[in-house]
N, C-alpha and C positions, 0 to 999 in steps of 0.2 A: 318703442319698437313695436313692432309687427306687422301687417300690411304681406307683400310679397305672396297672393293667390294669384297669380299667370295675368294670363291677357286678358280673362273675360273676369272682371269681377266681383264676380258673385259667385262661385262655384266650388262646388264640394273640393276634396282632397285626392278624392277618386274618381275616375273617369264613371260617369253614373251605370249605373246598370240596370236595363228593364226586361221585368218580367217577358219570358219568349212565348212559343206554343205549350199549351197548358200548365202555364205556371210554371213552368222550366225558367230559372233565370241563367242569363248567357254573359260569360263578360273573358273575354280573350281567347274567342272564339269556342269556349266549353260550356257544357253544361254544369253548374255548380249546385242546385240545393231547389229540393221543389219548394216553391212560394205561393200560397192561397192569392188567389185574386182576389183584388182588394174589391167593400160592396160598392155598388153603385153609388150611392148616399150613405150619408151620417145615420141614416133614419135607425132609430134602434138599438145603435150603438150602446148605447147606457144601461142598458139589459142583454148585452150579445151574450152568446153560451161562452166567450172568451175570456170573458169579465169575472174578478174573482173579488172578496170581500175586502182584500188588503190592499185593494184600487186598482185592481184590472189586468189585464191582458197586456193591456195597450202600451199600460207603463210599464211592464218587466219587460217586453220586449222591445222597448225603448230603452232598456238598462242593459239588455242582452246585446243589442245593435253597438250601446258603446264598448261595451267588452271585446266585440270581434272587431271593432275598430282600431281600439287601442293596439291590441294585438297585433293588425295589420302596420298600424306606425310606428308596432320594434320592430317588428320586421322587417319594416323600409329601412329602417337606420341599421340595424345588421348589416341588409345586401349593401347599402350606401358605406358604412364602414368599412368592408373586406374588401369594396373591390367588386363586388359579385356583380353588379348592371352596368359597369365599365365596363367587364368582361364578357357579358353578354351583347351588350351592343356592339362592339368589335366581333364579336363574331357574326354579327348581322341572322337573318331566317334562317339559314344553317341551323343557328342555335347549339348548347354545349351537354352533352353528359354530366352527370356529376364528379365523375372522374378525371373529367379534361376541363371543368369549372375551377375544381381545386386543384390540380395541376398549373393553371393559369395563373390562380392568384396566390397562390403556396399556404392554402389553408386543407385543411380535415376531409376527405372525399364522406364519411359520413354526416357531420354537422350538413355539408355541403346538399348534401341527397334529401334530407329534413329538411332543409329551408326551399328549397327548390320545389320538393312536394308542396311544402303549404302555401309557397309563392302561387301556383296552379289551383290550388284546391279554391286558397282567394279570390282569384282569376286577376292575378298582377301577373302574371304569365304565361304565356305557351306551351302547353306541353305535348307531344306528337309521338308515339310510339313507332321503334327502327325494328322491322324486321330482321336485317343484318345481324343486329346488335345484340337484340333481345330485350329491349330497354329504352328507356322515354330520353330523347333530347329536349329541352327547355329553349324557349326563345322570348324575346321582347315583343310585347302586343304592337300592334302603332299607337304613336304617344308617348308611350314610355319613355322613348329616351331624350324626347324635350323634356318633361316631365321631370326626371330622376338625374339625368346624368347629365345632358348640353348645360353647362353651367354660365354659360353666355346667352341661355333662350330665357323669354318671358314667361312662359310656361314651368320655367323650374319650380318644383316645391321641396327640392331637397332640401335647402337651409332653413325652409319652419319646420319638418320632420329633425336635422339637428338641432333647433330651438327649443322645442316642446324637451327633447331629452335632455337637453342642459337646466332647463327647466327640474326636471325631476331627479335628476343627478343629486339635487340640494335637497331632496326630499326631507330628509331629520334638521335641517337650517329652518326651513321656511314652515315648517310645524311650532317648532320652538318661536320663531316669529309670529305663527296667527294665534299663539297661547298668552305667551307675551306681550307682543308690542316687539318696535324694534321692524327689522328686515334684512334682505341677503343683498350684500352690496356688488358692485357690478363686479368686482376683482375677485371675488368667492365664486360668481357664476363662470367666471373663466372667459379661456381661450374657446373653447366648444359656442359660446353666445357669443362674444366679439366676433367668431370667422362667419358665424351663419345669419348674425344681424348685416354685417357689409357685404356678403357674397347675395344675400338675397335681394336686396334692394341695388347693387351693380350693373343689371342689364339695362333695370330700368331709364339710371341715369345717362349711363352712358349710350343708348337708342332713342331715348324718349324725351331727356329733359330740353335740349337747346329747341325745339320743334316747341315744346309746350309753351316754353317762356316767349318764346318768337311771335306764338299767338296771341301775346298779351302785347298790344301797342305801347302803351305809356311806359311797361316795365321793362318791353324789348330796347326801345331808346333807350332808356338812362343807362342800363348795362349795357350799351353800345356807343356809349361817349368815350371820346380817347382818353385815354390815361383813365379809366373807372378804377375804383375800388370799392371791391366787392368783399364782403364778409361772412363766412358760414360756421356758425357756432354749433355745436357737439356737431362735430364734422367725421369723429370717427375713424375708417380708414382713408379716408379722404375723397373718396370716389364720388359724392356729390360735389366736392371741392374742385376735384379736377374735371368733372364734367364742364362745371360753371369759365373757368380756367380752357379750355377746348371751344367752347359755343364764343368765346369772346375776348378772342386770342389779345384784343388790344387792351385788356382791363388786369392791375395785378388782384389775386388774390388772397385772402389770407383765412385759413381751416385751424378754429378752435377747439381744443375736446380738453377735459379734466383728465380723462381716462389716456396716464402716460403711454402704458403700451398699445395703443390706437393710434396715438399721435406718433409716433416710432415705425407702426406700420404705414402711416401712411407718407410718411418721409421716406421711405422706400419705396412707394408708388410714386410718387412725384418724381424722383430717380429715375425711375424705369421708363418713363415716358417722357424724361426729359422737360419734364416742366419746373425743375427747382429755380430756374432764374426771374420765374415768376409767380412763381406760389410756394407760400411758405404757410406752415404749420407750426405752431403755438399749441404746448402745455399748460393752460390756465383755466381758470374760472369765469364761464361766459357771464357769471352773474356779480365781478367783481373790475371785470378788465374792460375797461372805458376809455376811448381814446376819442374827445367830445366831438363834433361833425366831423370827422374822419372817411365817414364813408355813405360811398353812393348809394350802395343797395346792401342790405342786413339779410342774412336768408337764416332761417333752422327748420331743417329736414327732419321730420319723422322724432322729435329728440323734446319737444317742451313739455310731453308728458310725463316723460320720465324724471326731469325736474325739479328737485326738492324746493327749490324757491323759483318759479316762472313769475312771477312777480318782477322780484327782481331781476332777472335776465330782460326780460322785454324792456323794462327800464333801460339797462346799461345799453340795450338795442334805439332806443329814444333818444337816449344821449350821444348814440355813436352816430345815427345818422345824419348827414346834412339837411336843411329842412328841403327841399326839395328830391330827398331820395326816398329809396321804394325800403320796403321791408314788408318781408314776405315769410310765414309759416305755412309749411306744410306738414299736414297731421291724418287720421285716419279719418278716413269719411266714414265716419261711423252716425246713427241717426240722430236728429236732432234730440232725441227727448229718451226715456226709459221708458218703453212700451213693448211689455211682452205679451208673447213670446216674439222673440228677436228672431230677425234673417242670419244667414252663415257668416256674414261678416260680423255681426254683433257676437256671435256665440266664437269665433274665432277670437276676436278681439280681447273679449274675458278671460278665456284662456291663458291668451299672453297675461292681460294684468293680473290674473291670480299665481303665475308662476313665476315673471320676470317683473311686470315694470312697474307695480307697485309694490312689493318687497324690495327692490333697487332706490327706488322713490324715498320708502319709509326707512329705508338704512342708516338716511341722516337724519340727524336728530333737528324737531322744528318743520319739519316738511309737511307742505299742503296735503303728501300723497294724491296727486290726483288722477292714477291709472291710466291704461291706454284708454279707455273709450274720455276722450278730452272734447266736449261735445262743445259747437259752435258758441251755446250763449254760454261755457265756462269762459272758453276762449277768448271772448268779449270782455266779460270778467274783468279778464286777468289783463286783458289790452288798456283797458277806461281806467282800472288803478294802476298801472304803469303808467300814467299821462294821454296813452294814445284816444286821438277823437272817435275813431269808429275802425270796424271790420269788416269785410268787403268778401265775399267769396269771388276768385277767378273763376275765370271760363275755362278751366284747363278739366278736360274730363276724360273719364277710361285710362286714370292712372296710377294703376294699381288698382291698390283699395286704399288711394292719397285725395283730399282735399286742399287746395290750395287756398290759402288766404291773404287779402293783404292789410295790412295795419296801418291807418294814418296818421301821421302828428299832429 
């Protein structure tokens, strides 16, 4: 898991913010905190008056930056939790009191007035002084509400702000794991990581995938022969399942996941959209359920890193396809190699694997543990001892923070 930073990306979690007139920094139309301009050059740096013996300036307020950050990501998942950016968006530049915020959502008018202030102080919001009133109404910046709340826009980042907190939720699990040995397996991380791993990566699939694969000749044909069958292993809520199942009405499909209540939910989706007469979902083991040339095309979305045996899954993937079919992994474009300090996708990336997808990973006992950052030549790796002759990067690009690959026999 991981991936799901909007439409451009590479980009922070916050709409960036740059210093204004005289070191004023601006971010939701206010002034927030005076900030020194930064020097023209390095030159000096390593003696600056800022620099202290226990290694500088530079680096506590590189430790300071993540403290008000962090801070700002409970904060999101608060407003995200109560209600509170729902509620504000619906009230559009109006904007709400804290009185008629928690009125809206039937929560605390004080708790309500503290998060609002520090929502503004942040500059995640509006805040505008009412003469009438006597008292500040709050509103949504623009952005915001692709951002936080439109859970059908590419831009959402709610469901990694709920990640990271499901994430930390297991904080005395996953201690006891990095002391030990051992890991927090996905049914302890819960329902909070199952709804925010599928909710995150849903817009994409369902806007972006049948376009992407379209642009791929040889793999648009073979999913486009009559009667295809197609195969997506740790399918999850099924929403890459039914995508695939949508782009290629004439092909049945079938969504595997080990994780029962994933597969349960996504038997519900398939329901609601009226696709159960041709996509069906399975409770099993992608790394044991082999049904020999069976099928056209093999896909795993976002899922072999997590993995305890990807070895053996790309195998039973080897064996399921027909020799002329495609099989295709998509995984994080994260960089070829370990070369720091990393871009925001790699520092993102680690993130997830130190919280969710290698503690998931190392839960079963035997596991390669190979964390989200699953870099091209593992991925080869793992393809050349499953049988497969080579790996192949698609031309599918600006998807997500997704690389696409494809595996030959």
């Amino acid at each position: 898991m991981g991936g799901y930073v909007g439409e451009a990306r590479r980009r922070t979690l916050l709409p960036r913010v740059e210093p204004g007139p005289a070191g004023v920094i601006e971010a939701g139309g206010h002034p927030i905190i005076p900030f020194p301009a930064a020097p023209e050059d390095n030159e000096g740096m390593g003696t600056s008056e800022h620099e202290s013996a226990g290694g500088g300036r530079v680096f506590s307020d590189r430790v300071m930056a993540a403290a008000t950050g962090f801070a700002d990501l409970v904060s999101i998942a608060m407003g995200d939790k109560l209600g509170w950016y729902r509620a504000l968006a619906a009230a559009g530049g109006e904007g709400l009191t804290p009185e008629a915020l928690a009125q809206r959502t039937g929560t605390d008018p004080r708790y309500a007035r503290e998060w609002l202030e520090q929502q503004a102080v942040s500059g995640l919001l509006n805040a505008s002084w009412q003469m009438e009133n006597g008292g500040f109404r709050f509103s949504l910046p623009p952005g915001a509400e692709a951002t936080l709340v439109d859970e059908d826009s590419l831009e959402n980042l709610a469901p990694m702000v709920r990640m990271f907190l499901a994430g930390i939720a297991n904080f005395p699990e996953l201690m006891r794991a990095y002391r030990f040995g051992g890991g927090v397996p996905w049914a302890v991380v819960g329902d909070g990581a199952r709804d925010s791993q599928a909710r995150g990566n849903k817009a994409w699939y369902e806007t972006r995938l049948a376009a992407a694969l379209a642009g791929v000749g040889d793999v648009h044909a073979t999913l486009s022969k009559s009667g295809s069958r197609i195969l997506d292993l740790g399918a999850g809520y099924g929403w890459s399942t039914l995508a695939l199942a949508t782009a290629y009405p004439q092909a049945s499909v079938v969504g595997i996941d080990i994780d029962e209540p994933s597969i349960l939910r996504a038997r519900e989706h398939a329901s609601e959209r009226h696709l159960s007469d041709r996509v069906e979902f399975l409770h099993a083991d992608a790394a044991g359920w082999q049904e020999p040339d069976s099928a056209d095309a093999v896909f795993i979305f976002e899922a072999l890193h997590d993995m305890p045996f990807p070895v053996r899954v790309l195998a039973s993937m080897h064996t399921m396809v027909k020799p002329d079919g495609v099989v295709v992994v998509m995984d994080e474009a994260v960089a070829d190699a370990f070369d720091p300090p990393g871009d925001e996708v790699e520092r993102l990336m680690y993130a997830y694997s130190l919280l969710i997808c290698l503690p998931d990973s190392l839960a079963t006992s035997g596991s390669v543990g190979t964390g989200t950052l699953m870099r091209q030549s593992t991925l080869e790796r793992y393809a050349l001892d499953a049988g497969f002759s080579r790996v192949e990067r698609l031309p599918i690009e600006e998807f997500s923070v997704f690389r696409f690959y494809r595996l030959f026999p």
